[in-house]
C-alpha positions in Angstrom: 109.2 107.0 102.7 111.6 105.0 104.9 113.7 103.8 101.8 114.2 107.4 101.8 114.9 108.0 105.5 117.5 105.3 105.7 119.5 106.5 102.0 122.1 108.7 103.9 122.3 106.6 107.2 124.9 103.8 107.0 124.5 100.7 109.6 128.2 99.5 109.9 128.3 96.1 109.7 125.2 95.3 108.5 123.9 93.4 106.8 126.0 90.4 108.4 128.1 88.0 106.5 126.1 84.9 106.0 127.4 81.8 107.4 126.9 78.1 106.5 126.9 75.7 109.4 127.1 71.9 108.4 124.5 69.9 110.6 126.1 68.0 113.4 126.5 64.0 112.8 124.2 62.0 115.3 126.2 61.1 118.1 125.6 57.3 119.1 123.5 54.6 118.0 120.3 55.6 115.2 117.1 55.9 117.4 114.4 53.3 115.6 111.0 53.5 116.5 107.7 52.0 114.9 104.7 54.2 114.8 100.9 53.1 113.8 99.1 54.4 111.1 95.5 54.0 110.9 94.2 53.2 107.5 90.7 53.4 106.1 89.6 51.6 102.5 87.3 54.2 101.8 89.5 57.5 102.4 92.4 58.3 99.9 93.9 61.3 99.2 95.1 64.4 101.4 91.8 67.0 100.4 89.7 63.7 101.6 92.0 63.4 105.1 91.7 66.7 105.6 88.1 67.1 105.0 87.5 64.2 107.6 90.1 65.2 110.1 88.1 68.5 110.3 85.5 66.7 112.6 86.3 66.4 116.8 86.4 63.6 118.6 84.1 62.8 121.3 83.9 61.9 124.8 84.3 58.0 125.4 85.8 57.7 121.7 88.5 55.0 121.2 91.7 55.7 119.6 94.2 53.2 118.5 92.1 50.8 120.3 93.8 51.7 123.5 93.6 55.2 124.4 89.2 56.4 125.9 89.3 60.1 125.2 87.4 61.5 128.5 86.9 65.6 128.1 88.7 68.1 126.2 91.2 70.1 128.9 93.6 72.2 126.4 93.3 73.7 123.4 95.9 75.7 121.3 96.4 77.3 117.5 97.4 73.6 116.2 96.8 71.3 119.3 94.1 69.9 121.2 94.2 68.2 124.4 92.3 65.8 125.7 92.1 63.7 128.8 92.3 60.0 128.3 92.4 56.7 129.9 95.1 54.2 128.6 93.0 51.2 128.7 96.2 48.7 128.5 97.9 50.5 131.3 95.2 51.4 133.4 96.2 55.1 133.9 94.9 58.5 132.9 97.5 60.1 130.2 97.4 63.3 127.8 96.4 62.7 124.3 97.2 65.8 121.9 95.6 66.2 118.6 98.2 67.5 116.0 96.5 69.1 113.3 98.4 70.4 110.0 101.3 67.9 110.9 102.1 65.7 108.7 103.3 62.5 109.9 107.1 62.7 109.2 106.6 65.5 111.9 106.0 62.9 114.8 109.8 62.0 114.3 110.8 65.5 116.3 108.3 64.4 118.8 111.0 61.4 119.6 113.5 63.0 118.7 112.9 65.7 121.7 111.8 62.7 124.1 114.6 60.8 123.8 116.8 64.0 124.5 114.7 64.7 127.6 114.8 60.8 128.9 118.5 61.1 128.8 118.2 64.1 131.5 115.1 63.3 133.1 114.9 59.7 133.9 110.9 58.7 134.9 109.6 62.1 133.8 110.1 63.8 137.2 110.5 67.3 135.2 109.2 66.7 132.1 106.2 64.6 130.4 107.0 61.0 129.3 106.1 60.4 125.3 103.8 57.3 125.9 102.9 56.6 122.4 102.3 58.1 118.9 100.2 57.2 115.9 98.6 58.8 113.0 95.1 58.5 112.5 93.8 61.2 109.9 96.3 63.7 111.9 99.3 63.2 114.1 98.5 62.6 117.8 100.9 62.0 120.6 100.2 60.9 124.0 102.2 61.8 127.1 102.0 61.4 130.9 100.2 63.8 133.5 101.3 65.9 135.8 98.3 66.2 138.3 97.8 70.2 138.7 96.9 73.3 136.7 98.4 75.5 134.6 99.5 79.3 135.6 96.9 80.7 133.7 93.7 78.6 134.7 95.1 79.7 138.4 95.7 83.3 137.7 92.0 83.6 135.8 90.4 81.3 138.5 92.2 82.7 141.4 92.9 86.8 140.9 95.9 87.7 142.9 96.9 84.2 143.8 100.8 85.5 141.9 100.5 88.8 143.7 102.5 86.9 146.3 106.2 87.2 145.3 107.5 83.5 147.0 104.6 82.2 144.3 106.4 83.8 141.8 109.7 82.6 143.2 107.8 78.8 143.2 107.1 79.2 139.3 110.8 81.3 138.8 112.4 78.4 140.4 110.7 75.5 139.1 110.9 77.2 135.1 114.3 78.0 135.1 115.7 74.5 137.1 113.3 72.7 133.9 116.2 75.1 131.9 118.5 74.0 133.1 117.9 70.5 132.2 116.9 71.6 128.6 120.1 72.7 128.2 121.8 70.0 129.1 120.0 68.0 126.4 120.4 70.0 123.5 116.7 71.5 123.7 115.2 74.8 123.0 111.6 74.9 124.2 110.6 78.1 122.6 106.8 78.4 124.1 107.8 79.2 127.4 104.5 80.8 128.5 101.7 80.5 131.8 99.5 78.0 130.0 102.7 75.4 129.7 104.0 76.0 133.5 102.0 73.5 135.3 101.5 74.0 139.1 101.6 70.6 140.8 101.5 70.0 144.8 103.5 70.2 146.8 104.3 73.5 145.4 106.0 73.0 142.4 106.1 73.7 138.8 107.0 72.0 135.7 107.4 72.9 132.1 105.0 71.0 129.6 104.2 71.0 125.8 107.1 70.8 123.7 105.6 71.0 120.4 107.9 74.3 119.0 110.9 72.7 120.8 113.8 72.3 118.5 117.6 71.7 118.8 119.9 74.2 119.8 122.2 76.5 117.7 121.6 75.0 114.2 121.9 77.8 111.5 122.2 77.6 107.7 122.9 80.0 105.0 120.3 82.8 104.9 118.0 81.2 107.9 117.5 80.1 111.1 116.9 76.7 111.9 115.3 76.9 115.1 112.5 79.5 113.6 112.3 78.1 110.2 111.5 74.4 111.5 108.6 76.1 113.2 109.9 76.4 116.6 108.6 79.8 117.9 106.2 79.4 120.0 102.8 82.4 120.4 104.2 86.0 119.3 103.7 87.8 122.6 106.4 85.7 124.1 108.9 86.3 121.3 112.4 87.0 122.7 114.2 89.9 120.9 116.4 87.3 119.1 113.5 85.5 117.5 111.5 88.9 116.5 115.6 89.8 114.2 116.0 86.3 113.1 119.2 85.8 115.4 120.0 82.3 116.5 118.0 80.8 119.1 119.6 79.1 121.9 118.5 78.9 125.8 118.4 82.4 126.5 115.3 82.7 124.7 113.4 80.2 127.2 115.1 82.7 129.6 113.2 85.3 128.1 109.7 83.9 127.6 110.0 82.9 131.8 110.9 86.1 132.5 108.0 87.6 130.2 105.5 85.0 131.8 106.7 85.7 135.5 105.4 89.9 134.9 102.5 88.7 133.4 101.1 86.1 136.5 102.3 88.8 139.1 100.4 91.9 137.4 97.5 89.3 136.4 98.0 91.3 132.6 99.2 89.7 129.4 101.5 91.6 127.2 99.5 90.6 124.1 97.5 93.0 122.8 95.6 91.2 119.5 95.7 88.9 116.9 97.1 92.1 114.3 99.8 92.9 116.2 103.4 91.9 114.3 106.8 91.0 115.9 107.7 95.0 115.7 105.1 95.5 118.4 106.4 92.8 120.5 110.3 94.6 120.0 108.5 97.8 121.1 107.0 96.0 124.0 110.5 94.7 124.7 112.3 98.0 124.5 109.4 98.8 127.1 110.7 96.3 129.7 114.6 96.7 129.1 113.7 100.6 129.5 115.5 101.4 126.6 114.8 104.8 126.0 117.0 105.4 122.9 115.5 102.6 120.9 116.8 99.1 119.6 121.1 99.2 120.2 122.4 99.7 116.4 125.1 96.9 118.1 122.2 94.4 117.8 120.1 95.9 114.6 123.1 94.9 112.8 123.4 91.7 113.5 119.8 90.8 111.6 119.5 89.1 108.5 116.5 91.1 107.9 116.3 94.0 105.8 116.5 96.5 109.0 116.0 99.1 106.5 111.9 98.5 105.9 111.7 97.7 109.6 113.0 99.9 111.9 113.7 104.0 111.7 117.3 105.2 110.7 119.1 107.5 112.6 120.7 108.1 116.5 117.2 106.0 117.7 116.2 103.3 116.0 112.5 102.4 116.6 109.6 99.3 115.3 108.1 100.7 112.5 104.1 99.3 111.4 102.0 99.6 108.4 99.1 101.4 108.4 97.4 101.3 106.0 99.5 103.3 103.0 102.0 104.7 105.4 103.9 103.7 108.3 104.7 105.1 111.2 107.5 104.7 114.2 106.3 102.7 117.3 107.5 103.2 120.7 106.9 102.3 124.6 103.9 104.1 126.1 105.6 102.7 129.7 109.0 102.3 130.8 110.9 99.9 132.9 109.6 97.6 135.6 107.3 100.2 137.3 104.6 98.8 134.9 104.7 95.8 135.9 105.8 96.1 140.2 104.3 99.6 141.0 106.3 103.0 141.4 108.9 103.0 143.8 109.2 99.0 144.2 112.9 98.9 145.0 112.3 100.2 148.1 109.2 97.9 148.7 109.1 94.1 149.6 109.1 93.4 145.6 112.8 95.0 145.7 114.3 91.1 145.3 112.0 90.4 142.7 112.3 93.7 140.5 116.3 92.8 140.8 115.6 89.1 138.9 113.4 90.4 136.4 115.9 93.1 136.0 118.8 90.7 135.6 116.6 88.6 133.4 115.4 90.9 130.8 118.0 92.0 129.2 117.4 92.7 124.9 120.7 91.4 123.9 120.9 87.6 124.2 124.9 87.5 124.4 124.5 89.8 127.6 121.5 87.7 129.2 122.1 85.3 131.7 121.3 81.6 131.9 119.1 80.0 133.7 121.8 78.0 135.9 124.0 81.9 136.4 120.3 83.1 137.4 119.8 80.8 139.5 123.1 81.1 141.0 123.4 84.7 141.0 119.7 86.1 142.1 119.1 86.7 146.0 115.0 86.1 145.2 116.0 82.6 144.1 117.8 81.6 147.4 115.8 80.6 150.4 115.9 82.9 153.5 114.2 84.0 156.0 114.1 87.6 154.4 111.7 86.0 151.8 109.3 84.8 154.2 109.3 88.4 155.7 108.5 89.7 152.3 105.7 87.6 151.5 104.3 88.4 154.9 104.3 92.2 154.0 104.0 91.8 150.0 99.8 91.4 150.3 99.8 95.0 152.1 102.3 96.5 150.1 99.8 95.9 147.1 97.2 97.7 148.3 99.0 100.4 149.7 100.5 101.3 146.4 99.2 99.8 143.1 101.0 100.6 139.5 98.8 103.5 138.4 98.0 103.9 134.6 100.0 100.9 133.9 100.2 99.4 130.3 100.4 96.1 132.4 98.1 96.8 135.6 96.6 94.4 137.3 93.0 95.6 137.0 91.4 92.1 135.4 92.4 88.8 135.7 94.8 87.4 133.6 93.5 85.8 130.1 94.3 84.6 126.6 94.2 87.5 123.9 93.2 90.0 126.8 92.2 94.0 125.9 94.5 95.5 127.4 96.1 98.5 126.6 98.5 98.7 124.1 102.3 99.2 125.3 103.5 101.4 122.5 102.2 104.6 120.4 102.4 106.0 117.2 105.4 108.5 116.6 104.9 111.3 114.6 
């Protein structure tokens, strides 16, 4: 048993003192808002909501006597999207059905828009909250962005991120949205390909901030930034949010660095709807290429019970239930050559492997901001070198594609893809 395995191993340090953190005071004036709330005489009662929520809405439906839904272009775990036309305004806007929120939940939704007005002044960055109401469930409505998201352009368009300046496009345009966020206190924590919209003339925006909360709040024996529901889909999970640390802005940094390997291999790391935050770690270790498991220097610092979770001794590795027993997990594919091809720092993907490199680092006190990135990285600064690279990147592809990769480009890119699994069992 593990229990066993761990019983003469000692983890100094851990587990780590718990700290209490008082919530900061509001600074400035208390932000009021109204917000509508649909009624009906003949529904009372949550089971009753709920049972009546369950139903869709339809095209050329009216909601809040303002708002013609038009087609359904979005749809997530607890969201669906919907183009509309704002009847009062005379413009097309995003209307998002919330469902399981209840309606003390909208508040976040202004809290987070307010934040992002005070960086983003007309929405040049970021989507404008137009509206909110409750009707059965939460919805909210926001302004468009006229484009597509990564994904729809990876799966409709194979090889259109094969290009490395496309990458740089959606590098540059993720992390300056960053650095905004972190000028206004926000975490977005679902940084992924389906929320990087690709707009013309060739840029990129971050979108849906329904898992964004505010930074660096902790409390005795949680996190507040996880335990307010602000994480986001599992495959994007940054190492922080898989051991309970504190999230802050290097998390986004993760999930853009994450997203970035998966539009230019056209693979998604996800693997299935089983697999648990251990398998994303492992997937993790994977990238960092760290071949002597998770750093004990980090394993301490979770308030998780490391013990059930991860192998004792010189190498600690993800550990998974199967069944009765469990068994170690551990990279089937190190390092970057899974994702750019054997021998790519000596190929026109050199810049790029050195961002991702600089990017992806497990330890969230050692990874870099998105402003130092952006500072720092070569493949972010414009040059004539990079248009010499994306001259020669399209033949560099073909002459030498990443063979047996976990993370090979040999399908399109797509939500809860089969591809194969980054990590094995250990005996």
């Amino acid at each position: 048993m593990l229990a066993e395995a761990w019983s003469e191993q000692i983890l100094v340090g851990w587990p780590p003192l718990a700290k209490m953190d008082t919530v900061p005071s509001d600074e400035g004036p208390e932000l009021w808002t109204k917000l509508s709330i649909r009624v009906r005489r003949d529904i009372c009662g949550g089971h009753a909501r709920e049972l009546l929520s369950a139903t869709g809405l339809s095209d050329g439906e009216v909601l809040a006597q303002r708002y013609k839904i038009m087609q359904l272009v979005g749809e997530g775990h607890f969201t669906k999207a919907f183009l509309a036309k704002d009847l009062q305004e005379d413009r097309f806007v995003c209307v998002k059905r919330h469902r399981n929120l209840p309606i003390e939940a909208l508040a976040d939704f202004f809290v987070a828009a307010k934040r992002l007005d005070e960086v983003d002044r007309g929405g040049q960055f970021f989507p404008v909250l137009v509206d909110a109401f409750f009707d059965l469930v939460g919805y909210t409505v926001e302004s468009m962005f006229e484009g597509k998201n990564c994904l729809v352009i990876s799966t409709e368009q194979p090889g259109f991120f094969k290009d490395p300046m496309k990458i740089r496009t959606v590098a540059l345009g993720a992390l300056s949205g960053l650095v905004l966020l972190e000028k206004a206190g926000l975490v977005h924590n679902d940084v992924k390909p389906d929320n990087l919209i690709w707009t013309e003339p060739n840029q990129v925006r971050i979108v849906d901030f329904g898992c964004a909360r505010l930074d660096q709040r902790e409390e005795r024996g949680r996190n507040w930034a996880l335990a307010e529901g602000g994480a986001g889909h599992l495959d994007k999970w940054s190492p922080e949010m898989t051991l309970r640390l504190p999230i802050g802005h290097q998390s986004d940094v993760w999930g853009t660095a994450v997203s970035l390997c998966e539009l230019f291999c056209g693979r998604v790391v996800w693997r299935s709807e089983q697999d648990t935050a251990e398998v994303v770690m492992a997937q993790a270790l994977g990238l960092c290429n760290l071949r002597d498991g998770l750093p004990p220097s980090l394993l301490r610092r979770s308030p998780l019970d490391v013990r059930q979770l991860y192998t004792p001794g010189r190498r600690h590795w993800p550990v998974r239930r199967t069944g009765s027993s469990l068994e170690a997990i551990k990279p089937k594919r190190w390092g970057l050559e899974q994702i750019l091809g054997m021998g790519w720092k000596d190929s026109a993907k050199a810049d790029l492997g050195e961002f991702l490199l600089s990017a992806l680092v497990l330890d969230p006190v050692s990874r870099p901001s998105a402003s130092e990135l952006l500072q720092s990285c070569s493949f972010l600064q414009p040059g004539a070198e990079h248009a010499e690279h994306a001259e020669h990147a399209e033949h560099a592809e073909l002459q030498q594609e990443p063979a047996g990769s976990a993370l090979a480009p040999k399908e399109p890119l797509r939500p809860n893809s089969d591809a194969e699994t980054v990590v094995e069992a250990l005996s």
